[in-house]
N, C-alpha and C positions, 0 to 999 in steps of 0.2 A: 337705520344703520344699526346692526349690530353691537351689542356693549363691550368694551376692551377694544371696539378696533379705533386707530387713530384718527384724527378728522382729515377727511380730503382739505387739503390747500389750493388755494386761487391760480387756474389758468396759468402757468408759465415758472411757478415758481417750485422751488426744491426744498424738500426738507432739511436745515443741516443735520450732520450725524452729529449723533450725542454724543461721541467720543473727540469731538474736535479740538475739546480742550486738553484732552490726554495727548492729541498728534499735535498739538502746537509745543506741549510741552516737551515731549518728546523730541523734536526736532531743532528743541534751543538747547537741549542737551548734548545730540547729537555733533551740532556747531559748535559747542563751547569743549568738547574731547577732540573734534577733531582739528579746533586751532591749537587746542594744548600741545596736541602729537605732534604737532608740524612743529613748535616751539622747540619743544624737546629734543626731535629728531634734528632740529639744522644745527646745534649745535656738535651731533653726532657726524651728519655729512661731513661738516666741515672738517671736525678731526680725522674721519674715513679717509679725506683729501690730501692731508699732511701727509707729507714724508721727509724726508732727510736732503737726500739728493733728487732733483731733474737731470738725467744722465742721457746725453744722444750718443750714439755710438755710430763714426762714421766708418765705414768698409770703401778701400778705395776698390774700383769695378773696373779702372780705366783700360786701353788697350794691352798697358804692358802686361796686366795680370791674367795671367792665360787662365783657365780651368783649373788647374790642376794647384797652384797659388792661391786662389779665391777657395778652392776647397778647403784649405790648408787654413785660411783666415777665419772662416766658419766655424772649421771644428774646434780650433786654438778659442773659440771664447765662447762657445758649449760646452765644452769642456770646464771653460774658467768660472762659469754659473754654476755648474755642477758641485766645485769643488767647495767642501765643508768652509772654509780658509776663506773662503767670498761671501759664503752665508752668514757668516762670522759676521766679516764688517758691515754687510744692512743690518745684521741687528744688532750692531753695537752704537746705534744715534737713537735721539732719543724716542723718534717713531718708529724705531726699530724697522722702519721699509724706506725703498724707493724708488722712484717710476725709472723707468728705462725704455729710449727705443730706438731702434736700427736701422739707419738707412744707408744706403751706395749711392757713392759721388762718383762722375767723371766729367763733362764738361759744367762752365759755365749756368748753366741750366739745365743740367742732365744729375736728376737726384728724386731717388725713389725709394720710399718708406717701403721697408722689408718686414719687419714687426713693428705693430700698434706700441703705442703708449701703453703699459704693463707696470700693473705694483706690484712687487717682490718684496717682501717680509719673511717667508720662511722657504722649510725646503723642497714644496710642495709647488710656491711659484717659481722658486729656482728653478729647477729643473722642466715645468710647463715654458717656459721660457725660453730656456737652452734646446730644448725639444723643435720650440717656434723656428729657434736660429739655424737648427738641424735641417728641418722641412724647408726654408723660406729658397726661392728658386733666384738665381742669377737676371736682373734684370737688365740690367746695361753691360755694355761688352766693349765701346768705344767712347772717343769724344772729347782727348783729351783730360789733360790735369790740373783741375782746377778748384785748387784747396781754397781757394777762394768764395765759390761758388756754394763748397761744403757747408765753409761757418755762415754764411750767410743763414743759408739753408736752414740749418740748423739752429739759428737764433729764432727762426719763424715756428718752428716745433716747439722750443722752449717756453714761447710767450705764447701757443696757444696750446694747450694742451689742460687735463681736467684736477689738474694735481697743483696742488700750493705747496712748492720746495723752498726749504730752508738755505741752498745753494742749489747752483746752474752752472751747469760745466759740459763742455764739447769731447770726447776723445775720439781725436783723427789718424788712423792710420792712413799711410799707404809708402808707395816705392818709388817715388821721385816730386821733382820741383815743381812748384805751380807753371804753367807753359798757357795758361788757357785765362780770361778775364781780369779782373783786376789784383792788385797785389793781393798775397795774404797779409802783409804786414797791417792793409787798412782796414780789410776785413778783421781783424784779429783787435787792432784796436777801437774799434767799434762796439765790438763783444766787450771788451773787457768795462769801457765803462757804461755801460748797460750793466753793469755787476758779475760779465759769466764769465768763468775759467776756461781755458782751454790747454786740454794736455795734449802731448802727442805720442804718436808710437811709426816713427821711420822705420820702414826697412832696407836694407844698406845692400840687399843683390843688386842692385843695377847701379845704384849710387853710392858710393863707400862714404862721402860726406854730408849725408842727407841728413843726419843728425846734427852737424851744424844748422844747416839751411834750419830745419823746423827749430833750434834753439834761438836763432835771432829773427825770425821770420811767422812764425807758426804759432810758439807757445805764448800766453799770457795770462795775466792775471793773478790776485796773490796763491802764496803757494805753488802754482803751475811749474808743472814739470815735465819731464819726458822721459819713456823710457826705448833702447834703440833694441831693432832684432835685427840682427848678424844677417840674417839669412829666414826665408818662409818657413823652414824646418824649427827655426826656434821662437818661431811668432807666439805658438800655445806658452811657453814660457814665459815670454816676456809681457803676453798680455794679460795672464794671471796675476803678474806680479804686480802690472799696471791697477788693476781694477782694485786690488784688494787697498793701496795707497789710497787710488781716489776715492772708492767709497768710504773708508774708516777715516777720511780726510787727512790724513797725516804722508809726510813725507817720504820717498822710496828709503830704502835701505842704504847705507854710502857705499855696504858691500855689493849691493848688486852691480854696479860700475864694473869691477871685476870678473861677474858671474860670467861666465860660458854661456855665449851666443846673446848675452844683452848687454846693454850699458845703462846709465841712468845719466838724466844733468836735472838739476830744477832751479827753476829763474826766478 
């Protein structure tokens, strides 16, 4: 054999590499940053997760709201995203965001998420958002009314969803009495002691006293309130003026009671 060269080893067996103490070492390093990271970063996720409010936003779809009403309902709270005066109140808590999402109710079990779960913090998801609500298509068109079915609905969104809210709250519109499943009354008290609010926003074309109905029937929990729209034409107002209360969590105005085309009550 040659001088310098290594000596052959025995039938079967491998040389180890000389560097095996450098890749052991290596690789306890490698483990001991990457359970650091992890440390580090779950404390991050978790705050990532925070926010202010869980807000579901229900849209009634039922038979009475033709096309051209349901449009009117979309736009009024795209618009209400949009507006400075909404951005305001997510960043006035102390995560400065919160998750929001949208679904349409009409029967008993007729209820279909329109937009995902969404964190909104500035005016960037605002408006990706209101955008969402612009795009999202008309799913349901019959099936009865059943505001019942909504909160239900919507308590199941609350409790699974990826966001850890400092409050839970439902806001239901729509244009008449529950006619479909079980009361709202029991739905509603259910929600509430599970800890989540529920606002409302009646609209009074077809039913001029629908704003009672949803005051002793609908709304709960502390705080909870209602604001009414006259009519689909002042829905965009009314539910601007709705959102910016429940997000900044504070109570509507006493003047809005009188405002043209809304009223307010809170319970």
């Amino acid at each position: 054999m040659e001088p310098g060269l290594a000596q052959p080893l025995p039938c079967g067996l491998r040389r180890r590499p000389r560097d095996d103490g450098l890749s052991m070492w290596m690789a306890r390093r490698f483990r001991a940053a990457l359970v650091l990271a992890l440390s580090l970063s779950s404390p991050a996720l978790a705050q990532s997760n925070a926010v202010d409010l869980a807000l579901v936003l229900a849209v009634d779809a039922s038979g009475s709201v033709d096309q051209a009403r349901f449009e009117l309902q979309k736009q009024g709270y795209a618009a209400a995203f949009r507006h400075p005066r909404v951005i305001a109140a997510i960043q006035s808590g102390p995560t400065q965001s919160i998750a929001v999402i949208m679904m349409q109710w009409t029967g008993p079990a007729l209820q279909v998420t329109a937009v995902p779960w969404t964190r909104i913090s500035d005016t960037a998801s605002a408006n990706a958002f209101a955008d969402a609500i612009a795009k999202s298509p008309r799913a349901l068109f019959s099936g009865g009314t059943s505001i019942s079915g909504a909160i239900d609905t919507a308590m199941a969104l609350l409790f699974d969803n990826p966001y850890k809210a400092a409050r839970r709250v439902v806001d239901i519109s729509g244009d008449g009495a529950n006619n479909r499943g079980r009361a709202p009354s029991a739905a509603r008290d259910e929600a509430v002691r599970a800890g989540v609010g529920i606002n409302g926003l009646p609209i009074l074309t077809l039913e001029p006293d629908l704003d009672r109905y949803y005051e002793q029937n609908v709304i709960g929990g502390p705080g909870a309130f209602m604001i009414a729209a006259k009519s689909y034409e002042t829905f965009a107002d009314a539910i601007l003026k709705k959102l910016i209360a429940e997000i900044a969590n504070v109570p509507p105005p006493a003047e809005q009671a009188s405002a043209p085309g809304a009223s307010s009550s809170v319970r």
